[in-house]
PQR file with spaces between the fields and no chain letter, atoms N, CA, C, O and H, PARSE charges and radii, in Angstrom:
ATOM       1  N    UNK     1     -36.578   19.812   -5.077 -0.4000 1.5000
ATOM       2  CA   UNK     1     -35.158   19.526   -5.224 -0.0000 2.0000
ATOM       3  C    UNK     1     -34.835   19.507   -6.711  0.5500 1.7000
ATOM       4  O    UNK     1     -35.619   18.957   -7.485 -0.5500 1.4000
ATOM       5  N    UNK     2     -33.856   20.011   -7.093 -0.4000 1.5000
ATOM       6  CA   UNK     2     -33.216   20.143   -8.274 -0.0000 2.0000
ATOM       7  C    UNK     2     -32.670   19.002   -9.191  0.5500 1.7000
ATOM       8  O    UNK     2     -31.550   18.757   -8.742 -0.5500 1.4000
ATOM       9  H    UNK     2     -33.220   20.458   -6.464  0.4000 1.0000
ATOM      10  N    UNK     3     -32.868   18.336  -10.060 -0.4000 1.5000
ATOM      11  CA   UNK     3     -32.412   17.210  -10.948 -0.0000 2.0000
ATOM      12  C    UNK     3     -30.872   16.742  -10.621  0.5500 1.7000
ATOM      13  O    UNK     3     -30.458   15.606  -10.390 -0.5500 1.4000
ATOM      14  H    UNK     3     -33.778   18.534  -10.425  0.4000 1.0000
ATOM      15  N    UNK     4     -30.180   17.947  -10.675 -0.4000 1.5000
ATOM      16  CA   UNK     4     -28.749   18.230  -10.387 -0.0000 2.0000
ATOM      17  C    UNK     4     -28.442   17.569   -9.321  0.5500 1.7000
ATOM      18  O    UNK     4     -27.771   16.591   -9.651 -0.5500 1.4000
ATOM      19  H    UNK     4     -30.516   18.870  -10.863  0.4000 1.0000
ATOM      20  N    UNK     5     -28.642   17.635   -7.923 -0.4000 1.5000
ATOM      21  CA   UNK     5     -28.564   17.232   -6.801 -0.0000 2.0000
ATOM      22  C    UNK     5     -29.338   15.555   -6.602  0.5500 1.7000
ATOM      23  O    UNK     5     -28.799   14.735   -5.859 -0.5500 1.4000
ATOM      24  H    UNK     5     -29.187   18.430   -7.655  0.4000 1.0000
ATOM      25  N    UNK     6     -30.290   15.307   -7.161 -0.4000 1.5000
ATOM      26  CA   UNK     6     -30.769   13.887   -7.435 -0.0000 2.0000
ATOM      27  C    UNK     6     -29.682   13.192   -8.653  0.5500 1.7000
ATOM      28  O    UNK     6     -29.529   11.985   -8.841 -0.5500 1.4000
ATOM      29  H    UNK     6     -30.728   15.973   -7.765  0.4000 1.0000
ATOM      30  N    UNK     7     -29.254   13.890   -9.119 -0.4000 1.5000
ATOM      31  CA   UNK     7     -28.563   12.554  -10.153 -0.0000 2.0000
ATOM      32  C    UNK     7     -27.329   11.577   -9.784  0.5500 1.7000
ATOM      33  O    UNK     7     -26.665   12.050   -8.861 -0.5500 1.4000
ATOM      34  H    UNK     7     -29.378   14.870   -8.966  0.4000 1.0000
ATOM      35  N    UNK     8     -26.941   10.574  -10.173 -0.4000 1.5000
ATOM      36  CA   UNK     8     -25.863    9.918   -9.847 -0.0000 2.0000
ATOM      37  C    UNK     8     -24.706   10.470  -10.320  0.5500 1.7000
ATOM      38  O    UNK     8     -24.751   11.162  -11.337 -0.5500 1.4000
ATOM      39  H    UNK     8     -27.481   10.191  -10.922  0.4000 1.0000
ATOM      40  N    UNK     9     -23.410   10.225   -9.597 -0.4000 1.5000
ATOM      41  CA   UNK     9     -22.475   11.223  -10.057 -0.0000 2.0000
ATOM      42  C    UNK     9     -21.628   10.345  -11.896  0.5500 1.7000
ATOM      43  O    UNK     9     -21.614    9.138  -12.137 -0.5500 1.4000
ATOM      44  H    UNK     9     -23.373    9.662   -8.771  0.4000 1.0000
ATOM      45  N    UNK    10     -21.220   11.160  -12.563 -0.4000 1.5000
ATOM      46  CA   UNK    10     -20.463   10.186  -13.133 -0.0000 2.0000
ATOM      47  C    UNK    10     -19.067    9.661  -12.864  0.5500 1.7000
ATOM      48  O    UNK    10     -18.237   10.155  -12.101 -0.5500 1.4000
ATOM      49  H    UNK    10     -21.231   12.140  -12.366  0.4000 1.0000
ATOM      50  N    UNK    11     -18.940    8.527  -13.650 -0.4000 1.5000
ATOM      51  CA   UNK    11     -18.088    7.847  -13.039 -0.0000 2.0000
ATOM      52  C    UNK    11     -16.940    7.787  -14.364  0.5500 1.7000
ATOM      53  O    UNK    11     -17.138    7.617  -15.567 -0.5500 1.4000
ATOM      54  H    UNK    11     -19.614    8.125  -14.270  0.4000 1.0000
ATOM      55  N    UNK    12     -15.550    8.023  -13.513 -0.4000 1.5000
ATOM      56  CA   UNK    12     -14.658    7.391  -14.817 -0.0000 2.0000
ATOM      57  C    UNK    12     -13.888    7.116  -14.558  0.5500 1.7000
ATOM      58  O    UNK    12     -13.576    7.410  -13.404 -0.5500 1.4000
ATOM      59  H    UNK    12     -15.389    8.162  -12.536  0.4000 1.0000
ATOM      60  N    UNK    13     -12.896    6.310  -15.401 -0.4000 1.5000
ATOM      61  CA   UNK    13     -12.069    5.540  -15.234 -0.0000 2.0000
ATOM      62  C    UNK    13     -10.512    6.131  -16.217  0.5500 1.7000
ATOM      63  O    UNK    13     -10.218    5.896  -17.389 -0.5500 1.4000
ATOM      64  H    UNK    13     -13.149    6.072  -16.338  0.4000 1.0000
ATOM      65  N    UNK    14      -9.834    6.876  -15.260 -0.4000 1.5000
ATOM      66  CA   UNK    14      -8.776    7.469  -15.881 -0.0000 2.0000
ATOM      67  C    UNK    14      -7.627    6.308  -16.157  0.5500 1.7000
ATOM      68  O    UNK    14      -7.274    5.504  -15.295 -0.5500 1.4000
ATOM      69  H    UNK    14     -10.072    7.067  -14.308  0.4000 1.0000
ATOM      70  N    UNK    15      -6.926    6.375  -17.965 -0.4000 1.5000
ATOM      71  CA   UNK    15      -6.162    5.192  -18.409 -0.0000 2.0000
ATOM      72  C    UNK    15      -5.345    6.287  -18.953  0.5500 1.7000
ATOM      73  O    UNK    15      -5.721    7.077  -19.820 -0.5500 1.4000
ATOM      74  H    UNK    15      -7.213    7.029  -18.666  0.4000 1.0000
ATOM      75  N    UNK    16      -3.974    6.268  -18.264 -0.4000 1.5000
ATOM      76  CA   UNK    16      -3.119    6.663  -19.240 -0.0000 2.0000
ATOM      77  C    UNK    16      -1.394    6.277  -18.546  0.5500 1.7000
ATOM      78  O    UNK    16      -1.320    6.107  -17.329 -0.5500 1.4000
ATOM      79  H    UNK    16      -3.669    5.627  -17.560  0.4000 1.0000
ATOM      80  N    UNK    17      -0.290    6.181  -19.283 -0.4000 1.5000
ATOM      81  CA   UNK    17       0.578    5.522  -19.036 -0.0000 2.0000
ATOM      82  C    UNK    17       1.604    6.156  -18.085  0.5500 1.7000
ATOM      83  O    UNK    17       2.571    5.605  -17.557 -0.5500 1.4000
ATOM      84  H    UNK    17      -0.351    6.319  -20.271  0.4000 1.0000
ATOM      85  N    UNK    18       1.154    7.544  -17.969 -0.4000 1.5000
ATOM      86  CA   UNK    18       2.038    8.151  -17.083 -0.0000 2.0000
ATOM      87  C    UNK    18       0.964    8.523  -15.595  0.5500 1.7000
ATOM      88  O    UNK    18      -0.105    9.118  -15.454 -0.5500 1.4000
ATOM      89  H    UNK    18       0.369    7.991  -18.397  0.4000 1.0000
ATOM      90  N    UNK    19       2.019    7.737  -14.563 -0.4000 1.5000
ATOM      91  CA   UNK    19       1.429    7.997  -13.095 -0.0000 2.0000
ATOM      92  C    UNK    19       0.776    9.243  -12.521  0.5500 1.7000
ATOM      93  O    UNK    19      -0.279    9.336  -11.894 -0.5500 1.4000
ATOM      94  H    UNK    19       2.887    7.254  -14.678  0.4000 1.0000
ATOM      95  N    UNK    20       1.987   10.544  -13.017 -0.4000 1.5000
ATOM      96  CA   UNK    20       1.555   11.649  -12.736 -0.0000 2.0000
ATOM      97  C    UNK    20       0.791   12.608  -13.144  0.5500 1.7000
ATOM      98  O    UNK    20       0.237   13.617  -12.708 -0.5500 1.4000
ATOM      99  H    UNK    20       2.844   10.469  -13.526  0.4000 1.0000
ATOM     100  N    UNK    21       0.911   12.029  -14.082 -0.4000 1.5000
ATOM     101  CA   UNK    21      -0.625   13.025  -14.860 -0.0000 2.0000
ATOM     102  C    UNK    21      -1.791   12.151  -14.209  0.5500 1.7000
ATOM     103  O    UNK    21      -2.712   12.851  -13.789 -0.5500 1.4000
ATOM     104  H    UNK    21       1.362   11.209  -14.436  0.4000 1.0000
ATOM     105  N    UNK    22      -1.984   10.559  -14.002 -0.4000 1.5000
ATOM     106  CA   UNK    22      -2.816   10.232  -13.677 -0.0000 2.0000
ATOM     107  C    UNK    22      -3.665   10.683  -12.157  0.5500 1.7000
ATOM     108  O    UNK    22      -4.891   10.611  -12.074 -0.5500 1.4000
ATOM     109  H    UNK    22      -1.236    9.990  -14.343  0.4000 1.0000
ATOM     110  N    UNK    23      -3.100   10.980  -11.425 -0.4000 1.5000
ATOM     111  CA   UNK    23      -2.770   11.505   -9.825 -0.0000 2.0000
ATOM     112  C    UNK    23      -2.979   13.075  -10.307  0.5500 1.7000
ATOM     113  O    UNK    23      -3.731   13.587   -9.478 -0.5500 1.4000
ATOM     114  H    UNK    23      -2.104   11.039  -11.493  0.4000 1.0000
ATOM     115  N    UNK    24      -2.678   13.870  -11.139 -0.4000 1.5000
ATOM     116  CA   UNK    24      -2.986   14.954  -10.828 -0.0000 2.0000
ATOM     117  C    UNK    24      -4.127   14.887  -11.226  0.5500 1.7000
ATOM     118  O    UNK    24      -5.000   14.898  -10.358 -0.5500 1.4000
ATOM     119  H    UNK    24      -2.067   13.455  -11.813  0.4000 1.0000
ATOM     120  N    UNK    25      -4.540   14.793  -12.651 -0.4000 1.5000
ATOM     121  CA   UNK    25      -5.960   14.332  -13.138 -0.0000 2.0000
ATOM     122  C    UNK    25      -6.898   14.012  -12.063  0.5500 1.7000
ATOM     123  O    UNK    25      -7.748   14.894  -11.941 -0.5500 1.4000
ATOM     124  H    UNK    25      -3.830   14.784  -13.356  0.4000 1.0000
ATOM     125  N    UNK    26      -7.031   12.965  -11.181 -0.4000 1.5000
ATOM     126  CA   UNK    26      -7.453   12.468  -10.056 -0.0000 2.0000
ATOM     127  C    UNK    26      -7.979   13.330   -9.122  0.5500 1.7000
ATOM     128  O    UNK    26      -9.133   13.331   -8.692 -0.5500 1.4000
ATOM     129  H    UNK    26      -6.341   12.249  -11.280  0.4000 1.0000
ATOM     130  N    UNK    27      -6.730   14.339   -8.722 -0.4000 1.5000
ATOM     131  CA   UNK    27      -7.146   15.162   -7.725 -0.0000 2.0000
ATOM     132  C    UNK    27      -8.073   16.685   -8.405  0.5500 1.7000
ATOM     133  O    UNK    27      -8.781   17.481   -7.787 -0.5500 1.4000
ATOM     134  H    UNK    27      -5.793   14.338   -9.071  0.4000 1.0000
ATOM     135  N    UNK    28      -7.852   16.663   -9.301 -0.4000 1.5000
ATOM     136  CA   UNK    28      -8.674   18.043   -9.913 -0.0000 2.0000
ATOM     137  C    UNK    28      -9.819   17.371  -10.051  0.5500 1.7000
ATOM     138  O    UNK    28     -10.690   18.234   -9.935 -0.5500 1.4000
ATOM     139  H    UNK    28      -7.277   16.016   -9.803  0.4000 1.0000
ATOM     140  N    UNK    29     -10.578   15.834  -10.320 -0.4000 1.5000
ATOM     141  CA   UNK    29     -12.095   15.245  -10.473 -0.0000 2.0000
ATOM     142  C    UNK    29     -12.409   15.215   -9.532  0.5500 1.7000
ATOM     143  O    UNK    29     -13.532   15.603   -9.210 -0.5500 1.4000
ATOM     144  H    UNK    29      -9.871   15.134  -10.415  0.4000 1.0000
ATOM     145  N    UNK    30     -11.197   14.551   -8.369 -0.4000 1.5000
ATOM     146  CA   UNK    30     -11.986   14.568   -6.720 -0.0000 2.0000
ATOM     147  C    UNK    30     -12.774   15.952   -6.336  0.5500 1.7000
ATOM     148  O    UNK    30     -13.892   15.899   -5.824 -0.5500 1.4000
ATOM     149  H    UNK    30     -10.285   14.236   -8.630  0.4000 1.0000
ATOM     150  N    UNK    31     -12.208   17.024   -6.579 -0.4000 1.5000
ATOM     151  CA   UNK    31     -12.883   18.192   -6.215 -0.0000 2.0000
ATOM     152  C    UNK    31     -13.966   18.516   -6.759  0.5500 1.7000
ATOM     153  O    UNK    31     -14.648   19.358   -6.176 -0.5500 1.4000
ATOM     154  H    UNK    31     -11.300   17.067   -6.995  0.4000 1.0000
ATOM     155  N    UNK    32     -14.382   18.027   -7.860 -0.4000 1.5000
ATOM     156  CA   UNK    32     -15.959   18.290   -8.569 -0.0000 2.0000
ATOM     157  C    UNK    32     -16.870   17.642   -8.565  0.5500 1.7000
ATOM     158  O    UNK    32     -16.912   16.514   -9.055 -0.5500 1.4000
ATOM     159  H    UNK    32     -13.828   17.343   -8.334  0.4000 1.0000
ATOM     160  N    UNK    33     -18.046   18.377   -7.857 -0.4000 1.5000
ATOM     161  CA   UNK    33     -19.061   17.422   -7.733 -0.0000 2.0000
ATOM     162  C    UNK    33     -19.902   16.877   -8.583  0.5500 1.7000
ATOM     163  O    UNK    33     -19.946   17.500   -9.643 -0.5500 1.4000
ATOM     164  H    UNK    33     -18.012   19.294   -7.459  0.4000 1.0000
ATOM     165  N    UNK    34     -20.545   16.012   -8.533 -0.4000 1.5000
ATOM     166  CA   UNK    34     -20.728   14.617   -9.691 -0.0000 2.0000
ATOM     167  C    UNK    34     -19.662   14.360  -10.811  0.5500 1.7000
ATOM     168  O    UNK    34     -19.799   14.626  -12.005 -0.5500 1.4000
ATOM     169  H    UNK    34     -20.510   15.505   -7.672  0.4000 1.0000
ATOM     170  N    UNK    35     -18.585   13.798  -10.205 -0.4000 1.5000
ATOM     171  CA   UNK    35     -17.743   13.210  -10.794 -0.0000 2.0000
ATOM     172  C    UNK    35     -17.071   12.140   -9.941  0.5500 1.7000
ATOM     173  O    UNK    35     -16.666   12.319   -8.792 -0.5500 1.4000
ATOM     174  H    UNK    35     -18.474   13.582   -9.235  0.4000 1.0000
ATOM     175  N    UNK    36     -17.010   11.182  -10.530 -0.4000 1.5000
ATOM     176  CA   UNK    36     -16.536    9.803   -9.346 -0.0000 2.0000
ATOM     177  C    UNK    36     -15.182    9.237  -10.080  0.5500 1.7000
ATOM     178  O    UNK    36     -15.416    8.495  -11.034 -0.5500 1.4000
ATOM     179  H    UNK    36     -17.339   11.036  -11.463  0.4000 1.0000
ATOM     180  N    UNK    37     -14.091    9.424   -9.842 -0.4000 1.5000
ATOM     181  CA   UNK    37     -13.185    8.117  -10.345 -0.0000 2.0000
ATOM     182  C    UNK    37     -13.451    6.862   -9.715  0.5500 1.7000
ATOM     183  O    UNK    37     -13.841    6.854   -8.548 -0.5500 1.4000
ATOM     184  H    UNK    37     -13.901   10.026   -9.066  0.4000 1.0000
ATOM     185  N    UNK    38     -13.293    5.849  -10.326 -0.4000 1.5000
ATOM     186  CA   UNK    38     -14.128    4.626  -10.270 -0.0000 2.0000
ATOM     187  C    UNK    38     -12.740    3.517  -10.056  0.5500 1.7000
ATOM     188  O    UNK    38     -12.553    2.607   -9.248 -0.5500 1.4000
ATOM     189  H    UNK    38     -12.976    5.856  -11.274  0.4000 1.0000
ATOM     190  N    UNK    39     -12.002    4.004  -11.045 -0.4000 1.5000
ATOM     191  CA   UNK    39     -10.665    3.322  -11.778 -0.0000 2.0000
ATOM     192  C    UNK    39      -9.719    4.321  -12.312  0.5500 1.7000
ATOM     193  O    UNK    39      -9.853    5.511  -12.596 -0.5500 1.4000
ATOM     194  H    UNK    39     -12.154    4.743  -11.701  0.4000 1.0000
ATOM     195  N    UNK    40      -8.414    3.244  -12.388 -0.4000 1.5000
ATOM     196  CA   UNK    40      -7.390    4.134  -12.993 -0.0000 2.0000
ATOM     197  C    UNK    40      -6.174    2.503  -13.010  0.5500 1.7000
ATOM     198  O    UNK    40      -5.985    1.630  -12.163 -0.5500 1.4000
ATOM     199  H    UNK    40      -8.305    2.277  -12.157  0.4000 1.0000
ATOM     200  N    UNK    41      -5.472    2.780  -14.695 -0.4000 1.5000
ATOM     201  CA   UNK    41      -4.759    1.897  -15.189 -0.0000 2.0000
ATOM     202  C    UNK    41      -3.927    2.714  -16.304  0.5500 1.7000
ATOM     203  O    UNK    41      -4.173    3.816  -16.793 -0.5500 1.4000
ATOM     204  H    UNK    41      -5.626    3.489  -15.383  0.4000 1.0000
ATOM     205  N    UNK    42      -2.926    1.874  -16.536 -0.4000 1.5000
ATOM     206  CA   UNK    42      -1.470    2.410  -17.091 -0.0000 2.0000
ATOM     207  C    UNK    42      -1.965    2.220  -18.642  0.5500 1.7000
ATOM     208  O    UNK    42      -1.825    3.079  -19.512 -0.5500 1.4000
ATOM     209  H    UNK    42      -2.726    0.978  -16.138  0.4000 1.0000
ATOM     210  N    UNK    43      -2.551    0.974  -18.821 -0.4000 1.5000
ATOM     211  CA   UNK    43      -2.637    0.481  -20.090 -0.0000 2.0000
ATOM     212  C    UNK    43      -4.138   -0.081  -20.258  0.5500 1.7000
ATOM     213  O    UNK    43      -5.030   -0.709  -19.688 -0.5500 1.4000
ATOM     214  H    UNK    43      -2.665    0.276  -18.114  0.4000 1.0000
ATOM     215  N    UNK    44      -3.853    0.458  -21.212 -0.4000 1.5000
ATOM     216  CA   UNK    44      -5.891    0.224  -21.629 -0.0000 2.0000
ATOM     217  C    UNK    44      -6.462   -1.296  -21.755  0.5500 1.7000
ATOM     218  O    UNK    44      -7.452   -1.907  -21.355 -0.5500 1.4000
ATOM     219  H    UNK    44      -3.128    0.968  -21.675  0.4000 1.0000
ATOM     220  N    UNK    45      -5.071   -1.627  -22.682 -0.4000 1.5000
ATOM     221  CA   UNK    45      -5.264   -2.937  -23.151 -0.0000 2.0000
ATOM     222  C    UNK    45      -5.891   -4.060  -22.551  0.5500 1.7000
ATOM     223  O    UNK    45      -6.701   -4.832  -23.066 -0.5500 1.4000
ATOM     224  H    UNK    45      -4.266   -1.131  -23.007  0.4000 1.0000
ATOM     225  N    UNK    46      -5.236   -4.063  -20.942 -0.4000 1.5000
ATOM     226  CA   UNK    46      -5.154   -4.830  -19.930 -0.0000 2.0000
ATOM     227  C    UNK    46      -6.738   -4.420  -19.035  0.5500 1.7000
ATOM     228  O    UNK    46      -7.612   -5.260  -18.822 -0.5500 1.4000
ATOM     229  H    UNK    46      -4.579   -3.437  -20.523  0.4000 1.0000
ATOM     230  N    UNK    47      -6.796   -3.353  -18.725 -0.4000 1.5000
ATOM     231  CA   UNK    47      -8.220   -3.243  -18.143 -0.0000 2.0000
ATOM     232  C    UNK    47      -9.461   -2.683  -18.812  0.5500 1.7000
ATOM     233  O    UNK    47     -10.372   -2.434  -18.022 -0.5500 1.4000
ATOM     234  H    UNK    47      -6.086   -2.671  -18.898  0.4000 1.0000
ATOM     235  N    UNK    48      -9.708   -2.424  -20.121 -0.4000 1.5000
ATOM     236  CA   UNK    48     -10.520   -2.191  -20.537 -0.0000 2.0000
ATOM     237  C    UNK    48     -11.414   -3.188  -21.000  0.5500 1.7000
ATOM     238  O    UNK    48     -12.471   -2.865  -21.542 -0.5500 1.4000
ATOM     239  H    UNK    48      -8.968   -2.626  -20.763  0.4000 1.0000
């Protein structure tokens, strides 16, 4: 088996102040594999 297929996916946490970029962003990571959104917030300040 290939390293690729054993690894954990990464994970991230999209922060930015506009909803819709956040949501589109979102759906273009959902489609790639090893990539996990984890989180998502307007303002950094508050959840980082």
């Amino acid at each position: 088996m290939s390293d690729l297929m054993t690894m954990e996916p990464c994970r991230v946490v999209l922060v930015d102040d506009h909803s819709l970029f956040r949501s589109g962003l979102k759906g273009l990571l959902d489609r790639c594999a090893g990539v996990r959104v984890v989180g998502e917030a307007a303002l950094s300040l508050i959840h980082i």
